[in-house]
N, C-alpha and C positions, 0 to 999 in steps of 0.2 A: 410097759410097752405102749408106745403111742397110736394111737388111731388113724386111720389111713385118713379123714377128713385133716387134723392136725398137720399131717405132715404135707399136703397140697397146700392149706394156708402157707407153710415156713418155705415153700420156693417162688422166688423169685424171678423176673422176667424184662426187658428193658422196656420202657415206655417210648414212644411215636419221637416227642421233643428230645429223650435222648439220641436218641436214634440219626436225629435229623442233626444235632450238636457235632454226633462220632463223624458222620459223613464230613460236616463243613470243615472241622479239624483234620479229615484226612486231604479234603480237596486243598485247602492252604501249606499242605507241607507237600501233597504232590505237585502243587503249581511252584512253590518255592524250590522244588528241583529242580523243574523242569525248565525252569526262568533259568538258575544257574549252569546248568548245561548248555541252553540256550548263548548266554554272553561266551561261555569257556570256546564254543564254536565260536563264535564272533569276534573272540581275538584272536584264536587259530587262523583263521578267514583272513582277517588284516594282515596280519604277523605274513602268512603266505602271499598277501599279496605285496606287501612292504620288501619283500626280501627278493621277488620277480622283478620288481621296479629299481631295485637299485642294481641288479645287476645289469637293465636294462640301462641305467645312466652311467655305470661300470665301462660299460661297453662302447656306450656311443662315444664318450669322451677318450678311448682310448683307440676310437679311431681316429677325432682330431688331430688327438699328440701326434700322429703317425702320418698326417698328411703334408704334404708342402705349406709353406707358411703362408702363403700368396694364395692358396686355395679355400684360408679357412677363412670363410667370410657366408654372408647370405646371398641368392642369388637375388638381383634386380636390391639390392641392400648396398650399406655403407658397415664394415667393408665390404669389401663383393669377395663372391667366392661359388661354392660350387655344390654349397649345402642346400636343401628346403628350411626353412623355416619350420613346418610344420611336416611330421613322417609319422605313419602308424606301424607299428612294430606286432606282431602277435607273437604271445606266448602261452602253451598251456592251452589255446583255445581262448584265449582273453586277448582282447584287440587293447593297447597301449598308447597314446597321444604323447606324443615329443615334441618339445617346445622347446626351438633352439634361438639365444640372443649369445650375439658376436658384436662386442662393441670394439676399435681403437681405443686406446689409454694411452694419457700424456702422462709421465713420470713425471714429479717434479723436478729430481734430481737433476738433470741436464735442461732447466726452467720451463715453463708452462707457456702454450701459444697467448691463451688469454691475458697475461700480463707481457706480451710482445718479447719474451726470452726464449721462445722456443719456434722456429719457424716448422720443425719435423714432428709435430705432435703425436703420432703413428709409433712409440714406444715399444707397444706390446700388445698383444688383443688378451682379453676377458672372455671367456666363454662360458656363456647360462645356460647350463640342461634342466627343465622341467618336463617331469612325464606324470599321466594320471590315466588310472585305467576308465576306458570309454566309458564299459557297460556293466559295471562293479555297484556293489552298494557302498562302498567304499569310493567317495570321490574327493577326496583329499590329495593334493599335487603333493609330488618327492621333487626336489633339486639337488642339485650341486652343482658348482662353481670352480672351474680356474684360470691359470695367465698359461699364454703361451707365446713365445719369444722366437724370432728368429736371429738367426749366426752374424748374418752380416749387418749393418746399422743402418736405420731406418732414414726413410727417403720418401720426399715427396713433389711432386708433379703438379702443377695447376691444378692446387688441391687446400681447401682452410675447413675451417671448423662452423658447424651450425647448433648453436645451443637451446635450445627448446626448453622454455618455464613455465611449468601451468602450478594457475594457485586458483583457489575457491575466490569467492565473491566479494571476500574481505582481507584478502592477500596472503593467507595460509598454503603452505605448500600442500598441493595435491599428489599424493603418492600413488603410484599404482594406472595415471592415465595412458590409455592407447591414446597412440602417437603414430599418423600414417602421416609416411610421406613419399609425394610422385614427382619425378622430374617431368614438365612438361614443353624440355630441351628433346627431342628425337636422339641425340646422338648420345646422350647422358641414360641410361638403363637403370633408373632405380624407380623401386617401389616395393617399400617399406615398411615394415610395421614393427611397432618398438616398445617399450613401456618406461617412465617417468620413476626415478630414484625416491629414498625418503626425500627429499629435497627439491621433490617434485621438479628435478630437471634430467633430461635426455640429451646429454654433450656426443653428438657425432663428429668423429675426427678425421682427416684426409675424403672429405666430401668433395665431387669436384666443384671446382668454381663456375658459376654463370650466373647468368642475372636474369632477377626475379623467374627462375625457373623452377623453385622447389614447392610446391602446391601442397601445405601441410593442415592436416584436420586432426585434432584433440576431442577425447570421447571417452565415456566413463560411465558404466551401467549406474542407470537412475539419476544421471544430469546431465543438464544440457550441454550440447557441445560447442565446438569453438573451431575455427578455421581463416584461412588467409583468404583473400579477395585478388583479383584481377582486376584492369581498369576498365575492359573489356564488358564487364558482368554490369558496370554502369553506364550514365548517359553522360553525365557531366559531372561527374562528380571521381575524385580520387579514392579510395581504397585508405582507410583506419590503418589494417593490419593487411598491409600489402603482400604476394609470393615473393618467398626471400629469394635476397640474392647473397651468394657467399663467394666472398672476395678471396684472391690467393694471399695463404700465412696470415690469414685474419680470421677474426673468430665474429659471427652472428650472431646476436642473442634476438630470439622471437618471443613473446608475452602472449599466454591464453587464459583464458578463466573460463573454470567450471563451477554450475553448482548446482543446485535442484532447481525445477520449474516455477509458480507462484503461480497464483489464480486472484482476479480482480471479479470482482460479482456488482455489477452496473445497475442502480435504479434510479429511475428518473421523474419525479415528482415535481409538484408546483409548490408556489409560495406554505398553498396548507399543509403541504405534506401528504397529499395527495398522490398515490401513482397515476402518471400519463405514459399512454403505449406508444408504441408505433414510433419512438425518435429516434431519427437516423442523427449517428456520429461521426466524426472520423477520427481517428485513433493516431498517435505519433508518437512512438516509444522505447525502452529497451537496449538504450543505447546508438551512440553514433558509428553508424560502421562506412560510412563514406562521406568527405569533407567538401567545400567550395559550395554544392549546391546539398544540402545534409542528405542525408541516408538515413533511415533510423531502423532497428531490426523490424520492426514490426510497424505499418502503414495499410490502416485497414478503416471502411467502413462498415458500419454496423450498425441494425436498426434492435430496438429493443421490443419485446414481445407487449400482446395486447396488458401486459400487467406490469409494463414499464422497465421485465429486466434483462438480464443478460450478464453472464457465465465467460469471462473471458478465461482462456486456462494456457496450460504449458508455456508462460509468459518467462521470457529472460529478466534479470532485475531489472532495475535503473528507474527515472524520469518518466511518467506519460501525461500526454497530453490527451483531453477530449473538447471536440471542437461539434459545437451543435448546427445542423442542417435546418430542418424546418420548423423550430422556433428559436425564441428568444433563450440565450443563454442567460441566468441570472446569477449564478454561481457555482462553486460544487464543498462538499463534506466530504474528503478535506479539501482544503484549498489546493488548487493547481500549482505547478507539476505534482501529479501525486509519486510520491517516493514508495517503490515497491521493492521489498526485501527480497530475499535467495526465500524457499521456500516457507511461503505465506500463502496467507488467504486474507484478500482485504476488503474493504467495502467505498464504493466511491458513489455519492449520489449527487446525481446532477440536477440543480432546480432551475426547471426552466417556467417559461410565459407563452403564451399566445405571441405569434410570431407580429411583430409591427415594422414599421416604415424606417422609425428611428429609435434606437434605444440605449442606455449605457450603462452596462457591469465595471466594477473597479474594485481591486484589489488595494488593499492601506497595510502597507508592510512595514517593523522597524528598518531601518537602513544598515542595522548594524546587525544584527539576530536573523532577519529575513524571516521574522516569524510575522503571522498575521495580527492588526492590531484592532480590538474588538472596542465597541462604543467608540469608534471615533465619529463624529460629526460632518455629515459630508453634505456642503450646499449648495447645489448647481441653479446657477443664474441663468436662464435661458428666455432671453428676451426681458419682458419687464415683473418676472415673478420668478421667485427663490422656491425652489424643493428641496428639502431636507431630507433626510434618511441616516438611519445609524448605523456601520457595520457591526455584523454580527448578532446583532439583535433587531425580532419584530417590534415595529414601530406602528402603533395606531394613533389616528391623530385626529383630534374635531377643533375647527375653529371657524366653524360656521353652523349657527342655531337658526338660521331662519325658518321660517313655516310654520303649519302648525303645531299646536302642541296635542299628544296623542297619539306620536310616529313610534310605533314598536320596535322598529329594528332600524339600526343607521348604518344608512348607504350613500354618505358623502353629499346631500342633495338638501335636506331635509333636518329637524332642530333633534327634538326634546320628547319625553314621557309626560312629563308634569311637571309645572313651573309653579312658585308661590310667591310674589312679591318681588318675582326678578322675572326682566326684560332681556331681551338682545339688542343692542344700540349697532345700529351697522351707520348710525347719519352723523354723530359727534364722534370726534377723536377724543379718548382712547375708544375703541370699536370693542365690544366685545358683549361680554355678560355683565350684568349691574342689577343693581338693586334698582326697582320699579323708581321712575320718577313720579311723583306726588303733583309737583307744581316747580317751576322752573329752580330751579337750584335744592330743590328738596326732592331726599329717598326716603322711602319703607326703613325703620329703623333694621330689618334685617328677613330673610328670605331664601328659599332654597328650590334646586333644580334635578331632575331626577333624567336620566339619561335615555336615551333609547339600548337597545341591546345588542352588544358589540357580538357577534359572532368571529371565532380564533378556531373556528376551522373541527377540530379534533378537539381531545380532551391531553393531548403530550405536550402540555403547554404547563411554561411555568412563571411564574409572573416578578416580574425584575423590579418596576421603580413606576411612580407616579410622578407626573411632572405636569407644570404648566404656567403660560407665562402671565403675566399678572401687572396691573399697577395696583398699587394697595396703598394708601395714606393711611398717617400711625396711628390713627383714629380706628379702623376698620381691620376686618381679621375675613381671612378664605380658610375653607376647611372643607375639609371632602370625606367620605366614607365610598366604600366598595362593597358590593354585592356579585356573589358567582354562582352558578348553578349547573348541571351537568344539563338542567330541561332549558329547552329557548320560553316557556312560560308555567315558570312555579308558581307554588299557590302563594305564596311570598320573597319577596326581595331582601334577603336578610343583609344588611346595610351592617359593615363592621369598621373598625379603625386599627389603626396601626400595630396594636397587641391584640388583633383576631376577636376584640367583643366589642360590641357597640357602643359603651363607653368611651371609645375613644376618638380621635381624629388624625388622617394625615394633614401635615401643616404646611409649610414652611421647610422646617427644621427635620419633618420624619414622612420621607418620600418613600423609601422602600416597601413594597408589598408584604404583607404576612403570607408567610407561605401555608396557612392554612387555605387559600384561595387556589393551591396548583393544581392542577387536573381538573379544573373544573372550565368549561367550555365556552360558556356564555359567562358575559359581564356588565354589571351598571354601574356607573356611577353619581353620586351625588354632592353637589355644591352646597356648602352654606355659607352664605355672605350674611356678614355683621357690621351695625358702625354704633359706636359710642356717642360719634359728636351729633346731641340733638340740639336743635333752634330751638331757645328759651319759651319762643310763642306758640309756636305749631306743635311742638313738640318732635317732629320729623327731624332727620339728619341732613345734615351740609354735604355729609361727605359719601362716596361710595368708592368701595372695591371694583376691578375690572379686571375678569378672566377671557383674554383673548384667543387663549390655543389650550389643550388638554393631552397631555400625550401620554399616551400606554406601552412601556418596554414589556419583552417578553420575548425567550428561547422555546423555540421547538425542535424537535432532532432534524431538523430540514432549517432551522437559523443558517447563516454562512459565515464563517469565522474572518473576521477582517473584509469583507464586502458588501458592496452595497450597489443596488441597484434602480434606474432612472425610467422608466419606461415611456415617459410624460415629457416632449423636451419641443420646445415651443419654435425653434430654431434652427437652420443646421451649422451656422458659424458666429462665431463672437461669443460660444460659450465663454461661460468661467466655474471652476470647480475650486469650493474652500476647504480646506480639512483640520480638521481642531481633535486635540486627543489631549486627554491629561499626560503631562511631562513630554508632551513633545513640539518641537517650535509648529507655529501657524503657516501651511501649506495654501499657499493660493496659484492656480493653474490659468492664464486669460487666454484669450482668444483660440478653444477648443471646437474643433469641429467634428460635428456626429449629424452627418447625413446619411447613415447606414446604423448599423448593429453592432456598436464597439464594446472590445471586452477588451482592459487594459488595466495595467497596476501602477503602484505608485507609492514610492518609502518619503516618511518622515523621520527628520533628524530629533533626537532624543534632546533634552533640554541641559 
């Protein structure tokens, strides 16, 4: 016999974590019910209301069948008739939306108006019932469709066809657009509304005839819309997509396009890529919607916030133009017209200048691609001195070292850091940089110049090509190294050559920058001049090298693609503009006048 302690041990009891287990497995098989009873209602629910709706479309179409033929049309519609458009129906306590479309149908069989075989296009009508319950959780529409025919043969009165096509932005057919239209003839009673086939057209048939009287606007949840013009609505100018006129036994076709909004996001910065606020523009875009004197949808100023920007939005596609007010326009990223897609978002930065008396932007196009063409060479003559500039790339330029030596930063005015055995010769041709004269016809057999400090603004800079123009006898050799630094004064100028280490040299032959120099801010460079031919007696050289100009290419996200810009112009007539571009013929412009702020373009022919 066992012991009463024993047999407490041998029972058992559920523990907490079981406990909480049993519950969670019952709530997942109760919720798994109660979910499936849930949906079983919810198709019962539909199923009920599906079956209310179609007898509702049951019914209404079997009052058409039953009305006179001449009556079954829309009121203030094409054809006309004596229905609503739109009727709520209750049933059950549930209010029901009936959507009635009644078009004309041209048979082929006795030929079609649109190919001039049929002058009675009026065949047969089509009638669409759509109904959807109001205030259901169920909002799915029911249809149904059919033809209905009258006895006697079809006849028509000072009456033709108006065909209505709406495509998206790229010429695809738009299915499904409202289509209103209003006669704005007093004695003609329509006003309409309809909706666009797969085929995205709307063919009204036995419409009456008048001119430019039919006032039609195209619309489509979430894109923009599209509509006809009056000449009325302008000053001088004609009307793109005029109010139709529809002629008797002839058929109209009208053209619209839809499609989502786009948004342009405006900053407007200087040469460094700086933002500057406060620029007013004025805006021209979106397409031409009136001719003779243009029209364009969208004609707006607009001034950019103190941080340079501005949020253009709900913008139609097409073409814009931005035209700057109170300064100097220097170009834009991208280049002008900016071409704006059907639902985008795009970025247009306009670089401007401090506003001056006379200035000149130009654009350098292929003639054949009408793309922009970057590094071409552009040299305006104005008066008795040539400016240079490159499009699409920043251009720094020294070719003048006068003053002293010891000048830390250069600001056009001013030489050099440190010079060793080379002069600046401004009094004998060739002018430029040389090796120190000795004594009249004798140089420093060799010598070198160390730069001031080019400041490029930012550190989004990236460094393209070394160049400089030279006279050099074959005796003598030019050679330069680069130094960059993010500080305007490091503890060293670390001086490199053409493979990034100081072993080397740009020459001649290796102008391109190492792009281990990009992002960095500040720049020097340094010259070394050499000559081989020494005089047997002196020991000095005959001969020397002569560096007259230096120039520095370089892109920043504020570069301008194909333009180049003048701000410096000595004259305002008898310009002349040169342009040079590899593979393309030499462009020369004479007798240019810029006594104001001109912004103009200009294509070369390909080679």
């Amino acid at each position: 016999m066992q012991s009463l302690s024993k047999l407490n041990k041998n029972k058992k009891a559920f523990s907490l974590v079981e406990t909480v287990v049993a519950i969670a497995i019952f709530v997942i098989f109760a919720l798994g019910i109660y979910g499936s009873i849930q949906y079983i209602y919810k198709v019962i629910y539909s199923s009920r209301v599906q079956i209310i709706e179609t007898a509702i479309l049951n019914e209404q179409m079997e009052v058409i069948r039953n009305m006179d033929f001449n009556d079954v049309g829309i009121v203030s519609s094409v054809p006309l008739g004596i229905l609503n458009r739109n009727v709520t129906v209750t049933r059950n306590d549930m209010d029901f939306l009936v959507t009635r479309s009644i078009r004309n149908m041209d048979d082929p069989a006795d030929g079609l108006i649109e190919n001039g075989t049929d002058s009675n296009p009026n065949d047969y009508k089509l009638v669409f019932l759509e109904v959807m319950c109001v205030n259901c959780a169920q909002q799915k529409p029911l249809s149904i469709s059919s033809y209905v025919a009258d006895s006697f043969p079809e006849s028509t009165t000072n009456a033709g066809a108006l065909f209505v096509n709406v495509t998206d932005s790229n010429y695809n057919p738009m299915q499904g657009a409202t289509v209103h239209i209003v006669s704005n003839e007093p004695s003609i009673d329509i006003d309409m509304t309809d909706t666009t086939d797969n085929n995205g057209q709307l063919k009204i048939y036995s419409i009456t005839s008048c001119y430019k009287c039919y006032e039609i606007t195209v619309s489509k949840s979430g894109y923009l819309s599209d509509r006809t013009w009056s000449v009325s609505e302008f000053t001088s100018s004609t009307p793109v997509n005029e109010h139709a006129t529809v002629n008797t036994e002839d058929v109209t076709d009208t053209f619209f396009q839809l499609d989502v909004s786009s948004q342009v996001d405006i900053q407007t910065l200087n040469q460094e890529c700086t933002p500057v606020g406060n620029v007013s523009l004025d805006i021209k875009g979106g397409g031409i919607i009136g001719t003779v004197d243009d029209v364009y949808r969208l004609e707006s100023t607009i001034q950019t916030d103190s941080n340079g920007d501005y949020s253009l939005t709900n913008l139609h596609w097409g073409d814009y133009d931005f035209m700057v007010n109170n300064f100097n326009y220097l170009g834009s990223i991208p280049a002008q017209p900016l071409g704006v897609l059907a639902d985008s978002t795009q970025i247009q930065s306009i670089i401007v200048a401090p506003s001056t008396a006379k200035s000149l932007s130009i654009l350098v196009k292929d003639a054949g691609s009408q793309l922009p063409i970057s590094n071409a060479k552009v040299t305006l003559t104005s008066g008795s001195n040539d400016y240079i500039n490159y499009t699409g790339l920043g251009f720094l330029y020294q070719n003048d070292w006068s003053g002293l030596s010891g000048h830390e930063f250069y600001d056009f005015t001013v030489g050099y850091w440190l010079a060793n055995n080379i002069e600046y010769n401004s009094s004998e041709n060739p002018f430029g940089l040389r090796l120190s004269e000795v004594s009249s016809g004798l140089y420093e057999n060799s010598g070198t110049l160390e730069s001031a400090t080019f400041d490029f603004g930012s550190t989004d800079v990236d460094y393209i090509n070394l160049d400089w123009q030279y006279d050099q006898p074959t005796s003598t050799t030019i050679k330069f190294q680069i130094a960059t630094s993010n500080s305007s004064t490091p503890s060293i100028w670390d001086y490199l050559g053409s493979d990034g280490t100081g072993a080397t040299y740009y020459d001649i032959t290796t102008q391109d920058i190492n792009d281990i120099h990009d992002g960095d801010r500040y720049l020097r460079y340094k010259v070394y001049l050499d000559s081989v031919d020494e005089d047997p007696i002196s020991g000095y050289s005959r001969y020397t090298p002569t560096v007259s100009e230096v120039d520095i290419f370089y892109v920043k996200i504020c570069s301008l693609p194909g333009q180049s810009y003048f701000d410096t112009i000595d004259q305002s007539s008898g310009n002349t503009i040169s342009i040079e571009a590899d593979g393309y013929e030499i462009l020369t412009i004479t007798d240019v006048d810029i006594s104001s702020n001109i912004t103009t373009s200009t294509e070369l022919n390909a080679l």
